[in-house]
VOPAGU-2260 file (C-alpha; in pm, 1 decimal, decimal comma):
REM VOPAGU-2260
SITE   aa  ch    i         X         Y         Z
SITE  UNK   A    0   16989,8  -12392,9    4249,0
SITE  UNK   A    1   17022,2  -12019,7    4127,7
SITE  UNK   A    2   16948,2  -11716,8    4354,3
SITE  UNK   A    3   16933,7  -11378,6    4258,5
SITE  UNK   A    4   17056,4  -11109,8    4507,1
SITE  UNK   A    5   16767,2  -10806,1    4565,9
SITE  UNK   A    6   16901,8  -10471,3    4712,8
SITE  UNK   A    7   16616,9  -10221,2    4633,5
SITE  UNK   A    8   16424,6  -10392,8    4399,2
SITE  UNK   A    9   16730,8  -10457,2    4194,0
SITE  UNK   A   10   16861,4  -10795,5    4102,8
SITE  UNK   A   11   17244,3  -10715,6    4159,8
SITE  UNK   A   12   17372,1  -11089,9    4127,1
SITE  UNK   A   13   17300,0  -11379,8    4053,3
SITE  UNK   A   14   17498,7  -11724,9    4201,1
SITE  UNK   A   15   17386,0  -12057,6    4116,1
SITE  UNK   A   16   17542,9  -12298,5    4412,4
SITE  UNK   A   17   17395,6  -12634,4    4540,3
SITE  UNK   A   18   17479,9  -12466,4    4880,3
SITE  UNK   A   19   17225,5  -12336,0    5126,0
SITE  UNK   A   20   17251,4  -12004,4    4983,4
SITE  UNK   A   21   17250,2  -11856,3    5385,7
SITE  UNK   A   22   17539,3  -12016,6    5501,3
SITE  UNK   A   23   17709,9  -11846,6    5225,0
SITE  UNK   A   24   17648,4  -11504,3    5263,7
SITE  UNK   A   25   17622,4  -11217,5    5566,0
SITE  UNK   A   26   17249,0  -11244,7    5675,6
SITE  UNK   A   27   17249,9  -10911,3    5582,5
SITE  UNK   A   28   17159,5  -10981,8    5185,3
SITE  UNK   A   29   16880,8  -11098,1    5069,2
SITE  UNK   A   30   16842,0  -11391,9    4823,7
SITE  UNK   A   31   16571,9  -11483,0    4633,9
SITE  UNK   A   32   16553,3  -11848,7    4424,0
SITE  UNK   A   33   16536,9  -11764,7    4067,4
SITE  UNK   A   34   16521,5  -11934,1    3706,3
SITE  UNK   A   35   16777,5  -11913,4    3388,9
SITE  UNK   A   36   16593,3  -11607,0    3246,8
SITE  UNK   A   37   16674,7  -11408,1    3558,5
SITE  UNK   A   38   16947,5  -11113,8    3458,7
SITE  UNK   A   39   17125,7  -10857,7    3710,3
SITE  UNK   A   40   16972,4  -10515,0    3709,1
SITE  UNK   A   41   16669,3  -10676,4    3672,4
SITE  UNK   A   42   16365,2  -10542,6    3864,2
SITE  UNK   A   43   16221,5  -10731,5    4148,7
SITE  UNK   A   44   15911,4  -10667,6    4302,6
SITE  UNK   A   45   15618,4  -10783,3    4509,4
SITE  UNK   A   46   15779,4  -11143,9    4506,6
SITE  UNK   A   47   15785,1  -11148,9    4131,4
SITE  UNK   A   48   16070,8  -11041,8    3875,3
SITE  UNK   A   49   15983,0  -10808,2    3625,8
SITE  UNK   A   50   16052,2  -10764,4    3261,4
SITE  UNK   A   51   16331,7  -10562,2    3177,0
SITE  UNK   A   52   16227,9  -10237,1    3057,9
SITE  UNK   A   53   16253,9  -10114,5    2667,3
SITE  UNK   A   54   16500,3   -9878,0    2698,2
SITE  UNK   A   55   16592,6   -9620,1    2361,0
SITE  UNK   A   56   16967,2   -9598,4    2325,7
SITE  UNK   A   57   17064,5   -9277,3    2155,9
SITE  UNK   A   58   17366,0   -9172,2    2129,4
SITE  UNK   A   59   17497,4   -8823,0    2237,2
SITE  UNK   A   60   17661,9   -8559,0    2020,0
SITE  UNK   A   61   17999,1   -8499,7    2085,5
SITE  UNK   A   62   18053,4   -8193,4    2347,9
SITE  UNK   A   63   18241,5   -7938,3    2199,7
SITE  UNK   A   64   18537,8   -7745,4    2338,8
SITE  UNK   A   65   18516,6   -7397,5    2413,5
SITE  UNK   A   66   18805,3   -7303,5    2141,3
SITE  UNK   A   67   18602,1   -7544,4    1889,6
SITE  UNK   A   68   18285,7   -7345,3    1977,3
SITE  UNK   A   69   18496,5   -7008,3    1890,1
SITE  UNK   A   70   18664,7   -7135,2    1602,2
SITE  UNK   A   71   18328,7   -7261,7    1416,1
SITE  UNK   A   72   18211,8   -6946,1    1530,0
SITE  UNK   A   73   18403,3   -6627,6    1548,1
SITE  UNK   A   74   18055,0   -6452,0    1729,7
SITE  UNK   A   75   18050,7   -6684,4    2036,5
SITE  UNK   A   76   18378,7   -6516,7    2169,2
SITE  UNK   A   77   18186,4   -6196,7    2153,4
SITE  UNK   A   78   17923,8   -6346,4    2346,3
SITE  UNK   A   79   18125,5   -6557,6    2596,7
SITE  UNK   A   80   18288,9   -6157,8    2641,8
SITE  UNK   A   81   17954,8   -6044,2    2689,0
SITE  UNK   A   82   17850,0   -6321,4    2929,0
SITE  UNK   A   83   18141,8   -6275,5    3172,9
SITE  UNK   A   84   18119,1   -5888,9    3124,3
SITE  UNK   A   85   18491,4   -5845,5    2958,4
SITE  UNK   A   86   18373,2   -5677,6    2684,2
């Protein structure tokens, strides 16, 4: 049998074991029997698993030193000066 392991509404695991899935664990967790299509992270609620989410991936622009910045740039040292009131 497979059981998925709920900690806030999140499926964090998920065992398959033909064990009584109690005398496994610390009381403490809480198991839930599930099916194949179950995955961890998985969103668990009112007795019932939930879709997973569309999620856009993007991807992030690289972050920029501050002697890039100055370099690409001669005016952001003047305004880095500025900022920190060495000017």
């Amino acid at each position: 049998m497979k059981y998925a392991r709920i900690q806030n509404g999140v499926v964090m695991e998920v065992v398959e074991t033909d064990e009584d899935i109690s005398t496994l664990y610390t009381p403490d967790l809480v198991w839930v029997t599930c099916n194949d299509s179950v995955t961890q992270r998985q969103l668990y609620a009112n007795g019932e698993f939930l879709p997973e989410p569309d999620v856009e991936v993007f991807e992030m622009p690289a972050i920029k030193s501050l002697t890039d910045m100055i370099l690409a740039d001669p005016t952001e040292l003047a305004k880095l000066k500025t900022a920190l009131g060495i000017a």
